[in-house]
VOPAGU-2260 file (C-alpha; in pm, 1 decimal, decimal comma):
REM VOPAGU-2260
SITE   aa  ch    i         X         Y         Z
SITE  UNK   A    0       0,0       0,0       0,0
SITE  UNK   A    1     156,2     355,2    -103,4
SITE  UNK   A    2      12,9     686,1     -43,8
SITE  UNK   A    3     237,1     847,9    -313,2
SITE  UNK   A    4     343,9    1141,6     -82,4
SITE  UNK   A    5     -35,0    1320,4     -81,3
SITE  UNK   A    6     -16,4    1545,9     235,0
SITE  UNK   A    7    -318,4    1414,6     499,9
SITE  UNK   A    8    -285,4    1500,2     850,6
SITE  UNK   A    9    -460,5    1139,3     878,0
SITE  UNK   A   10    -160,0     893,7     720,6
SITE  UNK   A   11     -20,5     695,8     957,3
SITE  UNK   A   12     242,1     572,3     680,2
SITE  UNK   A   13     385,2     647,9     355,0
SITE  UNK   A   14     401,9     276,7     237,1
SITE  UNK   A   15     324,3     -62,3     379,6
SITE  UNK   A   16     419,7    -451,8     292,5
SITE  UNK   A   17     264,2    -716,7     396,3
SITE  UNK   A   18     383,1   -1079,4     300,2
SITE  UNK   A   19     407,6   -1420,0     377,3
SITE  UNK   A   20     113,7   -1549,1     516,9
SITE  UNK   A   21     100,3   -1727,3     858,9
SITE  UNK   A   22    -250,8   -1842,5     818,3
SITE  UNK   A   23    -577,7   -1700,6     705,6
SITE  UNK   A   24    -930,2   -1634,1     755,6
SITE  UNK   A   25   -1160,2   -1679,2     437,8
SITE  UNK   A   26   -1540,6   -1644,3     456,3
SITE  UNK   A   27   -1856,4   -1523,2     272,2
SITE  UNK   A   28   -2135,3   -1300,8     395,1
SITE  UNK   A   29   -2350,2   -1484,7     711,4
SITE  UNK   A   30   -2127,2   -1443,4    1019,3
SITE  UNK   A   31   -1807,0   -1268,0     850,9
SITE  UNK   A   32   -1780,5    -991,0    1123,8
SITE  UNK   A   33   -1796,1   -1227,6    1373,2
SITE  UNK   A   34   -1536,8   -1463,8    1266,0
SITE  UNK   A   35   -1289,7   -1136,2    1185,8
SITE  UNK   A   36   -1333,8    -984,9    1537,0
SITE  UNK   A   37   -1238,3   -1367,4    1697,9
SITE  UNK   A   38    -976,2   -1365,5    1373,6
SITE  UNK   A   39    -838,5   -1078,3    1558,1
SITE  UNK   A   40    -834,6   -1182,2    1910,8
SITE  UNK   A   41    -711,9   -1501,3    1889,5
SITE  UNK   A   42    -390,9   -1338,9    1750,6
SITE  UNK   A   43    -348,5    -989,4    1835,6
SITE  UNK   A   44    -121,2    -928,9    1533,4
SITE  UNK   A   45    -129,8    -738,5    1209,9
SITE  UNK   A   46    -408,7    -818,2     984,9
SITE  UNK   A   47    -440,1    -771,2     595,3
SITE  UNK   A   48    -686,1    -838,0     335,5
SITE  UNK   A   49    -993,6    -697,4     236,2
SITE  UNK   A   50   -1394,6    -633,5     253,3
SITE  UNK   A   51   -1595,2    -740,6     -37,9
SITE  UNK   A   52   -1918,8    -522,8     -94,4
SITE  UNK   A   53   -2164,3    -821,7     -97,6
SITE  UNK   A   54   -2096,5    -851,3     249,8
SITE  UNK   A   55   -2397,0    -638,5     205,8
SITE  UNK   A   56   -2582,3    -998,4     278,0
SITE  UNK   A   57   -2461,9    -940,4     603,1
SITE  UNK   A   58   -2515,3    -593,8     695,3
SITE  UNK   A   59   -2869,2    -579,8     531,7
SITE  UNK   A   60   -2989,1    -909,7     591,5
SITE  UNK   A   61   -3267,9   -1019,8     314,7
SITE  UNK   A   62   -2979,2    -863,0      66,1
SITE  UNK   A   63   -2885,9   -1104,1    -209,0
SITE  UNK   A   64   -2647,0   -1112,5    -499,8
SITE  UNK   A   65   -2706,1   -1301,2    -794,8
SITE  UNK   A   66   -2546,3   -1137,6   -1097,8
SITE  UNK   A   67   -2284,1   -1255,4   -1260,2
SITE  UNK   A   68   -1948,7   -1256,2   -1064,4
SITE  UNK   A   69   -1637,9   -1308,1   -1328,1
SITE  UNK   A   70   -1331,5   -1234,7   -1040,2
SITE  UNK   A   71   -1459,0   -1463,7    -736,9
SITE  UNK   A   72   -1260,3   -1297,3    -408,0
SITE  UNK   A   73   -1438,1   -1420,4     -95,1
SITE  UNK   A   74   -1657,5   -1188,8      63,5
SITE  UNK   A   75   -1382,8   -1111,4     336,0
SITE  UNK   A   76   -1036,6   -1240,2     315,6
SITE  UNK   A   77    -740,7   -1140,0     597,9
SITE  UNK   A   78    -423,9   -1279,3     615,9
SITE  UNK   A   79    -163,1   -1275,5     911,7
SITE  UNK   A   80     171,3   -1168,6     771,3
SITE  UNK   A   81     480,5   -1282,3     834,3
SITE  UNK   A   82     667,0    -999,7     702,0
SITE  UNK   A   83     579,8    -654,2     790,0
SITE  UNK   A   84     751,4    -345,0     634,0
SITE  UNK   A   85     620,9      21,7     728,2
SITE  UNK   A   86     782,9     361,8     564,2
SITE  UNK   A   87     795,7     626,3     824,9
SITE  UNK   A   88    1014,6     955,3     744,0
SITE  UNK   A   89    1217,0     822,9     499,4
SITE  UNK   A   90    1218,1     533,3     758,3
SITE  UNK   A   91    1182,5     156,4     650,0
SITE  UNK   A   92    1077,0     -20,2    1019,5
SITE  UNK   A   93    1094,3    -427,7     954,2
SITE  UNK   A   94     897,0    -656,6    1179,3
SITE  UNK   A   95     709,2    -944,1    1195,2
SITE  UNK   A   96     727,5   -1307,7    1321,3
SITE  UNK   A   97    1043,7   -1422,3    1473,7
SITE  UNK   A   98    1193,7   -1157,6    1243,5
SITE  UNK   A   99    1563,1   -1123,2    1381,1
SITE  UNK   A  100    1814,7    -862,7    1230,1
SITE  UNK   A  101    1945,6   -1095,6     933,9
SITE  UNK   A  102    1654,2   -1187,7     844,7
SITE  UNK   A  103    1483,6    -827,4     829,1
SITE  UNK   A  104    1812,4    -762,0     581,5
SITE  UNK   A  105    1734,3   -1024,9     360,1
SITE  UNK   A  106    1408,1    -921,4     340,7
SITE  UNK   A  107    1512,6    -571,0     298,9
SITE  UNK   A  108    1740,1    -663,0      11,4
SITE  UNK   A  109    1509,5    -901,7    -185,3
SITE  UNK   A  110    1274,4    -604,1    -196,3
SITE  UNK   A  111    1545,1    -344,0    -327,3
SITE  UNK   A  112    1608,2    -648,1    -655,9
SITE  UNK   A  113    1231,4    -675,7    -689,9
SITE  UNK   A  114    1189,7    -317,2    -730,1
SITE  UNK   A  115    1464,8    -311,1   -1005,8
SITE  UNK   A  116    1252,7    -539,5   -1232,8
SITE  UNK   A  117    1150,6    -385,7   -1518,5
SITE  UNK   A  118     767,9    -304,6   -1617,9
SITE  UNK   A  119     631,0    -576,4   -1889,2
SITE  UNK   A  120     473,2    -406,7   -2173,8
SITE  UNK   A  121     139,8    -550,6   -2272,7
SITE  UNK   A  122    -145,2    -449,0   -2425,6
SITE  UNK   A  123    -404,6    -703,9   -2229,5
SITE  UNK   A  124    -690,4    -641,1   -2487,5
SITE  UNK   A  125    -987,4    -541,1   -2619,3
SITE  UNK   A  126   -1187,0    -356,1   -2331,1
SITE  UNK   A  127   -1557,0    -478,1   -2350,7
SITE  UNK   A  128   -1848,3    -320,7   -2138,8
SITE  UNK   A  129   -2166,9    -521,5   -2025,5
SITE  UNK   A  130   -2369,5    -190,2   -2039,4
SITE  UNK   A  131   -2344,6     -22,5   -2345,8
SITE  UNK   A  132   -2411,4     348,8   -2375,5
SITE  UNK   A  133   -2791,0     338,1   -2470,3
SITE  UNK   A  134   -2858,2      70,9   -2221,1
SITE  UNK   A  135   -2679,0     295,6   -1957,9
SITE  UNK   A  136   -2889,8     597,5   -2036,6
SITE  UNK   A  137   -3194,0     354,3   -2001,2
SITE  UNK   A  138   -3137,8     236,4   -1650,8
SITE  UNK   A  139   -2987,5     592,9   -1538,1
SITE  UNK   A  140   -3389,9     717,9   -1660,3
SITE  UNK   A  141   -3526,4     424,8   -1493,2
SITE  UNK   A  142   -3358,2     470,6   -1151,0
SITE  UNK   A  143   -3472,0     825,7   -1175,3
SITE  UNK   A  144   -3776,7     745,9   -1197,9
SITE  UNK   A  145   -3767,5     574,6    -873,6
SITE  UNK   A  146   -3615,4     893,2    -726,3
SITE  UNK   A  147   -3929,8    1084,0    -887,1
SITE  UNK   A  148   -4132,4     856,8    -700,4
SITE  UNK   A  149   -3941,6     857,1    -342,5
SITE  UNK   A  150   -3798,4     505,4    -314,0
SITE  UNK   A  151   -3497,1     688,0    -304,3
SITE  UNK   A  152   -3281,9    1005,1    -314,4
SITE  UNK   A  153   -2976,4     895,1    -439,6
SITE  UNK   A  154   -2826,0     592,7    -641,9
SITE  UNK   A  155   -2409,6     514,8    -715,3
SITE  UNK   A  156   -2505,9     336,8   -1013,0
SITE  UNK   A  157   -2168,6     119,3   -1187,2
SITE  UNK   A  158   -2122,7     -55,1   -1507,1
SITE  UNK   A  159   -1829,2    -360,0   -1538,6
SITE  UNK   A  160   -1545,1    -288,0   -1845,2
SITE  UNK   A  161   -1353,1    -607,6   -1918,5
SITE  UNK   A  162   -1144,8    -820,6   -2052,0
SITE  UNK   A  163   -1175,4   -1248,9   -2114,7
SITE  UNK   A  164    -921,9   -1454,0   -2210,5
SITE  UNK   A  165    -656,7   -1215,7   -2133,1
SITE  UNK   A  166    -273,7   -1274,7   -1983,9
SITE  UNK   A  167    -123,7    -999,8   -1776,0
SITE  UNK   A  168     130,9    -951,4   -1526,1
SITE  UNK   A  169     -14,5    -796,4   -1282,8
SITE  UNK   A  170     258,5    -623,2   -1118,9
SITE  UNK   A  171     346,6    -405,6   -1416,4
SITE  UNK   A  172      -2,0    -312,0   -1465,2
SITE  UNK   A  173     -16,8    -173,8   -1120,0
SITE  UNK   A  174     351,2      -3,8   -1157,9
SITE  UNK   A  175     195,2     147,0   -1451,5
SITE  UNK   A  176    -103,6     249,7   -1318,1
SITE  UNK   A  177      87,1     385,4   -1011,1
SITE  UNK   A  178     267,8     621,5   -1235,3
SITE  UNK   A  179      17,7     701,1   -1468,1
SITE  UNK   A  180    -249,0     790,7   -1166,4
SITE  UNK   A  181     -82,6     789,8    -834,4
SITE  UNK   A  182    -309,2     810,5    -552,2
SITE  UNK   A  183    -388,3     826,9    -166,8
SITE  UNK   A  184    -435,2     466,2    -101,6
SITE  UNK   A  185    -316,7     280,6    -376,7
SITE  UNK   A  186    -262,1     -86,5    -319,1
SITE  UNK   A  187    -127,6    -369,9    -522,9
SITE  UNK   A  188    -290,1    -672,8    -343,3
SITE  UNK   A  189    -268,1   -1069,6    -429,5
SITE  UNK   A  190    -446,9   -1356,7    -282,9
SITE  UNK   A  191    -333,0   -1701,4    -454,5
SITE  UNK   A  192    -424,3   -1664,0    -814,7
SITE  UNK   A  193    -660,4   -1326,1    -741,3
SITE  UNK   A  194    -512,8    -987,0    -818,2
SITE  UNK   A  195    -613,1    -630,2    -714,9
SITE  UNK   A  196    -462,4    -348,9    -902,4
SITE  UNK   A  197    -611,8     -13,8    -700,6
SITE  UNK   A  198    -540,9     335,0    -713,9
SITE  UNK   A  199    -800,7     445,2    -509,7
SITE  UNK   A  200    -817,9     849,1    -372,7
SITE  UNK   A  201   -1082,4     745,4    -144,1
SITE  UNK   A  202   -1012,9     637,4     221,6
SITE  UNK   A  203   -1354,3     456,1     388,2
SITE  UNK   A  204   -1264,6     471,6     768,2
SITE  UNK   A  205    -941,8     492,3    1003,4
SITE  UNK   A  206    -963,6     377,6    1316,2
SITE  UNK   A  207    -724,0     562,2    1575,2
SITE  UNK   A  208    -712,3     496,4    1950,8
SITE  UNK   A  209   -1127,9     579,1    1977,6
SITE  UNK   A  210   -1121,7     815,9    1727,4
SITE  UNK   A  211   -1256,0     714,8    1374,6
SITE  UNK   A  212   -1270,7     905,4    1074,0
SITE  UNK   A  213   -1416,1     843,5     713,9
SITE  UNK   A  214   -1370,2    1042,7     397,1
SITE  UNK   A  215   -1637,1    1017,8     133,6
SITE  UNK   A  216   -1584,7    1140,4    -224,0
SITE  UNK   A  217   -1850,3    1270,4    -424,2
SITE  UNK   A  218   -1826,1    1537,1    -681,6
SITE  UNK   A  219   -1520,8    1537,2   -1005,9
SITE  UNK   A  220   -1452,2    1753,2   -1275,6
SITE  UNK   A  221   -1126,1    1682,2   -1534,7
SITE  UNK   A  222    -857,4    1865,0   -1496,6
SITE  UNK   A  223    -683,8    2123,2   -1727,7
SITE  UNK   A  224    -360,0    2120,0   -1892,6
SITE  UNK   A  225    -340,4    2526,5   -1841,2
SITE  UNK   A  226    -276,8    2625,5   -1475,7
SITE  UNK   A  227    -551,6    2907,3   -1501,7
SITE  UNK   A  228    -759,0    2702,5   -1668,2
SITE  UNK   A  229    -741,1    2460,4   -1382,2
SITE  UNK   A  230    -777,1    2674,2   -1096,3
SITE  UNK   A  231   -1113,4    2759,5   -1297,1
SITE  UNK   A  232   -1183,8    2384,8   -1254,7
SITE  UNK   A  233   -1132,1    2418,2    -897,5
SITE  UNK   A  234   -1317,8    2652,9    -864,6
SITE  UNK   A  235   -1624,5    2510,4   -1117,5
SITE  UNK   A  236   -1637,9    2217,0    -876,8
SITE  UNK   A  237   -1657,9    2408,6    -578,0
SITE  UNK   A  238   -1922,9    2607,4    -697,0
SITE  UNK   A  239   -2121,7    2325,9    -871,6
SITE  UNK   A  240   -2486,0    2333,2    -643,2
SITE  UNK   A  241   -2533,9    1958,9    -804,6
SITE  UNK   A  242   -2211,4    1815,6    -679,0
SITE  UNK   A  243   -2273,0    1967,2    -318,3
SITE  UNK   A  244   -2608,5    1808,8    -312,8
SITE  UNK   A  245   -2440,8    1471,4    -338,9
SITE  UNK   A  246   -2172,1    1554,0    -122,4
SITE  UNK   A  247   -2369,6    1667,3     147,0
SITE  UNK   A  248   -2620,3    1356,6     157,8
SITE  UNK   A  249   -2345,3    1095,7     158,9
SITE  UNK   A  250   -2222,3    1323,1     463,7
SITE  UNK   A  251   -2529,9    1262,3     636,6
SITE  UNK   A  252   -2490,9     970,5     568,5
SITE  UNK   A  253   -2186,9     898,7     718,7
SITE  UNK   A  254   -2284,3    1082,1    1009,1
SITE  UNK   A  255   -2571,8     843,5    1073,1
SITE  UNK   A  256   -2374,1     558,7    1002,7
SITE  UNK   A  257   -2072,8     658,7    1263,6
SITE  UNK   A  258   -2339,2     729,9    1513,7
SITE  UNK   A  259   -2461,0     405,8    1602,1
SITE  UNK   A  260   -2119,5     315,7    1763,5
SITE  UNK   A  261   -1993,0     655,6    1869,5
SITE  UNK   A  262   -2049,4     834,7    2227,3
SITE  UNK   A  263   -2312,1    1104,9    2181,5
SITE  UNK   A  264   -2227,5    1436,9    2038,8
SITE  UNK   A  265   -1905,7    1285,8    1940,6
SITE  UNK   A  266   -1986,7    1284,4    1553,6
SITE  UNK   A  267   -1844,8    1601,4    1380,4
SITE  UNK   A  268   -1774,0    1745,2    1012,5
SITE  UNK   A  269   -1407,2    1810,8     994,7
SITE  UNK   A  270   -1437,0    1950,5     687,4
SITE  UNK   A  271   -1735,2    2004,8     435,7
SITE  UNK   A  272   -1667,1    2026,8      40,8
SITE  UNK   A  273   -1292,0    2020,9      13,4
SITE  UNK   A  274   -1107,9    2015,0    -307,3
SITE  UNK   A  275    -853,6    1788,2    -394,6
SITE  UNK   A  276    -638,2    1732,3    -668,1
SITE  UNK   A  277    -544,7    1426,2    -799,8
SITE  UNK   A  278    -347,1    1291,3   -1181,6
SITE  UNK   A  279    -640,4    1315,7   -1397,8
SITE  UNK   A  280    -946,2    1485,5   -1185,0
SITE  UNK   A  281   -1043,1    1741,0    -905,9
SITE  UNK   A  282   -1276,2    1539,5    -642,1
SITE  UNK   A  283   -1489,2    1694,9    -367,0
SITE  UNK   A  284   -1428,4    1507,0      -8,4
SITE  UNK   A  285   -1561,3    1592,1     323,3
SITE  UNK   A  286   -1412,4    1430,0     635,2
SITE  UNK   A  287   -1678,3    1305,2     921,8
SITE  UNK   A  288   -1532,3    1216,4    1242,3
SITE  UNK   A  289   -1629,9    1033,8    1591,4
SITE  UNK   A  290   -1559,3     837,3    1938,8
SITE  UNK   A  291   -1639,8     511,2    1985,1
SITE  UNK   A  292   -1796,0     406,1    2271,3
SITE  UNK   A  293   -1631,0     255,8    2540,8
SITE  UNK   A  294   -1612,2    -120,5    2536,7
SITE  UNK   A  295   -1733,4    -112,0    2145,4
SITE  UNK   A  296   -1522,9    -375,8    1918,7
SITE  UNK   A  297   -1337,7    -212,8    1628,8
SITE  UNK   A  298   -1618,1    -447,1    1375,2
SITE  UNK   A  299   -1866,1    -281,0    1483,2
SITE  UNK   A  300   -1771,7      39,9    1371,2
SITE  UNK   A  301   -1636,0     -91,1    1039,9
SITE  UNK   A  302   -2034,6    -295,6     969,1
SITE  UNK   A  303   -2265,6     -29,8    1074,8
SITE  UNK   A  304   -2098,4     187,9     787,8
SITE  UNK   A  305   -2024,6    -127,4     561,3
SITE  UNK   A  306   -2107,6     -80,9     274,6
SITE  UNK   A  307   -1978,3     301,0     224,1
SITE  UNK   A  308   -2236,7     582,5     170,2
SITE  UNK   A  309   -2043,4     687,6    -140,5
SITE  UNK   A  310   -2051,8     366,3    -311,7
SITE  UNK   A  311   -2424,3     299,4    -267,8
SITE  UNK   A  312   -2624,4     616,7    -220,4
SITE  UNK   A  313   -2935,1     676,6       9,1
SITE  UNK   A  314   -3108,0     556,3     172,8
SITE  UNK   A  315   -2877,7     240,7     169,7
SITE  UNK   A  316   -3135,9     -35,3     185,8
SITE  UNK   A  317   -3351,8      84,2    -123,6
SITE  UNK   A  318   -3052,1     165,1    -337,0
SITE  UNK   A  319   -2848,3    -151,6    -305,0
SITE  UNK   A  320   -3199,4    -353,2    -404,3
SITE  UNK   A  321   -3191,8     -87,0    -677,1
SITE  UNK   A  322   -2829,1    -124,3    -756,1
SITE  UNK   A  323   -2906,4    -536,3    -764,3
SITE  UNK   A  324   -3207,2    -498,0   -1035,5
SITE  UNK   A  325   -3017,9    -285,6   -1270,5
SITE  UNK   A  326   -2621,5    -373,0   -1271,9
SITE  UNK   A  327   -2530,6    -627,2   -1463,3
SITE  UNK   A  328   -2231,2    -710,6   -1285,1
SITE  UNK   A  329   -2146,7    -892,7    -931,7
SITE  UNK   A  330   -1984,0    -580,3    -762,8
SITE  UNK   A  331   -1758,3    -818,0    -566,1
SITE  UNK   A  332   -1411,7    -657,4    -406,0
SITE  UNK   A  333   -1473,2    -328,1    -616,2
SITE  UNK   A  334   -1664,8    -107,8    -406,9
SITE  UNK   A  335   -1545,3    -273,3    -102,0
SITE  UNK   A  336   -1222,6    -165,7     102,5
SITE  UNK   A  337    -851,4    -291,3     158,2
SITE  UNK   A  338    -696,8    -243,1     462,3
SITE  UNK   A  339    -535,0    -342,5     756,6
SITE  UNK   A  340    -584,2    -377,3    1112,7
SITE  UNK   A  341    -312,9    -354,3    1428,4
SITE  UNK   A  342    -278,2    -553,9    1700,3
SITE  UNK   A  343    -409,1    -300,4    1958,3
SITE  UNK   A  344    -747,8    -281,0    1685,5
SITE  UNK   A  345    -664,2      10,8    1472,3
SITE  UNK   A  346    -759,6     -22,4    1114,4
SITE  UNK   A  347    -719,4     197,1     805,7
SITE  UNK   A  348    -936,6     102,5     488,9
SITE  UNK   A  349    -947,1     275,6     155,5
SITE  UNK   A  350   -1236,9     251,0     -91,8
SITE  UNK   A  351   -1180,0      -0,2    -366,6
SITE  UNK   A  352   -1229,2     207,2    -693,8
SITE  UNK   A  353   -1027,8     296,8    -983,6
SITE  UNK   A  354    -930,0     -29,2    -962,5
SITE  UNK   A  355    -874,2    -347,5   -1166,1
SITE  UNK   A  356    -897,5    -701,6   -1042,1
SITE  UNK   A  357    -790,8   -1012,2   -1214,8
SITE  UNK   A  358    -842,5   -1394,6   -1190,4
SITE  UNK   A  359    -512,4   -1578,6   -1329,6
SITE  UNK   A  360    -693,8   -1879,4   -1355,7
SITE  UNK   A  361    -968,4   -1786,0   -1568,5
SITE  UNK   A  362    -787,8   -1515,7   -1763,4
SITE  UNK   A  363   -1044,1   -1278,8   -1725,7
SITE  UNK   A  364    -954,2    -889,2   -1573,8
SITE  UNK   A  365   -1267,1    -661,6   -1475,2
SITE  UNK   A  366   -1269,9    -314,3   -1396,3
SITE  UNK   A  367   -1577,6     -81,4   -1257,9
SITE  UNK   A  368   -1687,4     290,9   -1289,9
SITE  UNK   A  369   -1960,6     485,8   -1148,6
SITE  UNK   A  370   -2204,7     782,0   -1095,8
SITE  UNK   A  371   -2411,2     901,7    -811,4
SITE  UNK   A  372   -2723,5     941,2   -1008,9
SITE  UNK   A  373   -2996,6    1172,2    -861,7
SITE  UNK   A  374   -3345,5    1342,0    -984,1
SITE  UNK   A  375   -3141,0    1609,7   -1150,6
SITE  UNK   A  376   -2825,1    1428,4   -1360,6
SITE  UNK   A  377   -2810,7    1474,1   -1682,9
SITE  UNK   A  378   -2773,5    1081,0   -1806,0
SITE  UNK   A  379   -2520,2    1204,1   -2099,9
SITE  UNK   A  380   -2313,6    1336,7   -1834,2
SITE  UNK   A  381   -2302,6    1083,2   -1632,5
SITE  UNK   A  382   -2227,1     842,8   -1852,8
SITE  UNK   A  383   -1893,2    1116,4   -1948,8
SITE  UNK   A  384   -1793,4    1065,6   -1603,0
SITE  UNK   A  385   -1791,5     692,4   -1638,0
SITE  UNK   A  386   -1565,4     695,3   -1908,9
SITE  UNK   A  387   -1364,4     939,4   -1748,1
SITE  UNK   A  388   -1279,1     725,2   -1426,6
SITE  UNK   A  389   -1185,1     499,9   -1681,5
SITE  UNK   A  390    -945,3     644,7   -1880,7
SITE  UNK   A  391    -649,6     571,7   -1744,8
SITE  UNK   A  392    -695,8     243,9   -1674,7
SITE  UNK   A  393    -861,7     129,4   -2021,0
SITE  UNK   A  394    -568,6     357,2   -2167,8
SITE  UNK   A  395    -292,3      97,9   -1985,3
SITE  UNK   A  396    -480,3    -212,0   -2123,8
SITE  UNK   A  397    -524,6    -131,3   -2489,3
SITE  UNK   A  398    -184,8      10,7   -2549,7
């Protein structure tokens, strides 16, 4: 995991590595948070892995996923590593099981060679899309209709690009991705023959001593080759009464969300409609924060806001029935979060987007883009911004 040097008050580090896996805990939807939170303290050590947006099931019981699912990560996957490497100040700090000084330099050096390996070119293929752009608009007019009618208010609506039959390494694709869009909480992630490539801006929620934070993106605009011209961009975001709308509700949001597990009073807008600047776009984030309650186990916290607020809309039960009906696609690990967890219970998840996963096995690499669709979107635009969040990455597979 590498936050690419962004400033945050927030980051804890400026790169992680986690390797070598001790043992693991793999599970779907049903009693997932359960089994992490014993996971956890059985062990008391670092944990890694990841939380797969159809743990839904769980969260919203009666929830169900049938659509097609072409990547196949469990639900919730966490691995205890053996080798743990953390970049503090120009700092590399090496740790882990029985990890004695020798060892922690062989480590150290087998990671300097691997990061002298150069990137493999290769064009993976033909990116294909299971909604195409007139079936896109359809649904987009569709789900506002249901907003017309007050099943909902807001709906993160995503259509699946990929590629079958296709043989990458997946390494290079996310070195190449790295430097084409570096990001906040990018992540290059592998699970036996499963493969996340992410270059996410978004976090979903840090855990901190009691103190918990999350960070929900909604609003983007492209940026501007001309410095002027961008600062107009800035400034065209800022302004834009749509984009606050959607910021502002997922910030609600999130404030009901955090409030089930936090003391009262606790829950607090850091910071409302802040822009930030990233390789390709401007994006709108606002920064909610709380204090647990006493006594309250880190899950908790992490499944009454599971999924994210920014990744479904509101209110969440309506929209992910909504989001079931007219996807196409088995959201899977997109839309869910990668992380990691300490072992005093301190955890730091990003939002998986802007991301590509891939199944070695089955040769088959999927990425996802989205919308927040409301009453008022134009469905042209949206669709734009679709395409735009998946530029870059379509961009490194074709060549």
């Amino acid at each position: 995991m590498d936050n690419n040097n962004y400033a945050s008050i927030y980051h804890q580090n400026e790169a992680i590595l986690a390797a070598d896996a001790l043992d693991t805990l793999s599970c779907n939807a049903g009693n997932a948070f359960a089994s992490l939170l014993q996971y956890h303290n059985t062990y008391r050590d670092w944990l890694f892995g990841h939380l797969a947006y159809d743990l839904k099931n769980e969260t919203f019981p009666g929830l169900y996923s049938d659509n097609k699912d072409g990547i196949g990560f469990p639900d919730l996957f966490f691995f205890r590593p053996r080798i743990v490497m953390l970049l503090r100040n120009n700092e590399v700090q090496i740790g882990g099981w029985e990890m004695d000084k020798a060892t922690a330099r062989t480590v150290y050096d087998e990671c300097i060679k691997a990061a002298d390996q150069q990137i493999q070119q290769m064009p993976a293929g033909k990116v294909q899309a299971h909604l195409r752009k007139e079936q896109y608009l359809n649904a987009v007019t569709s789900l506002q209709e249901h907003i017309h009618r007050g099943d909902c208010y807001e709906v993160n609506f995503c259509r699946e690009n990929f590629i079958e039959n296709t043989s990458v390494h997946p390494l290079s694709l996310f070195r190449r991705l790295n430097s084409v869009s570096p990001s906040p909480f990018a992540a290059y992630y592998r699970t036996n023959d499963l493969y996340l490539v992410c270059s996410s801006p978004e976090r979903f929620m840090q855990k901190k001593g009691p103190v918990v934070i999350s960070q929900p993106i909604k609003g983007t605009i492209r940026r501007a080759g001309d410095p002027a011209a961008d600062d107009e961009r800035r400034n065209e975001l800022q302004r834009n009464s749509k984009e606050r709308a959607e910021n502002v509700m997922v910030v609600d949001l999130v404030r009901n969300d955090l409030s089930h597990t936090a003391t009262r009073g606790s829950v607090q807008v850091a910071e409302l409609f802040g822009i930030y600047s990233f390789a390709q776009v401007h994006h709108m984030i606002s920064t909610v924060t709380a204090t647990l309650e006493a006594d309250v186990p880190f899950t908790a916290a992490i499944s009454h806001a599971f999924p994210m607020g920014s990744m479904t809309g509101a209110p969440k039960l309506s929209v992910m029935q909504l989001i079931e009906q007219y996807e196409q696609s088995r959201r899977g690990l997109f839309s869910g979060a990668l992380g990691y967890i300490t072992p005093d219970g301190d955890f730091d998840f990003n939002v998986v987007i802007r991301s590509m996963l891939y199944n070695a096995s089955r040769k088959y690499l999927s990425f996802q883009t989205g919308s927040a669709i409301t009453y008022y979107a134009d469905p042209v635009k949206e669709w734009e911004e679709c395409l735009l969040k998946a530029e870059a990455m379509k961009n490194i597979l074709e060549g």
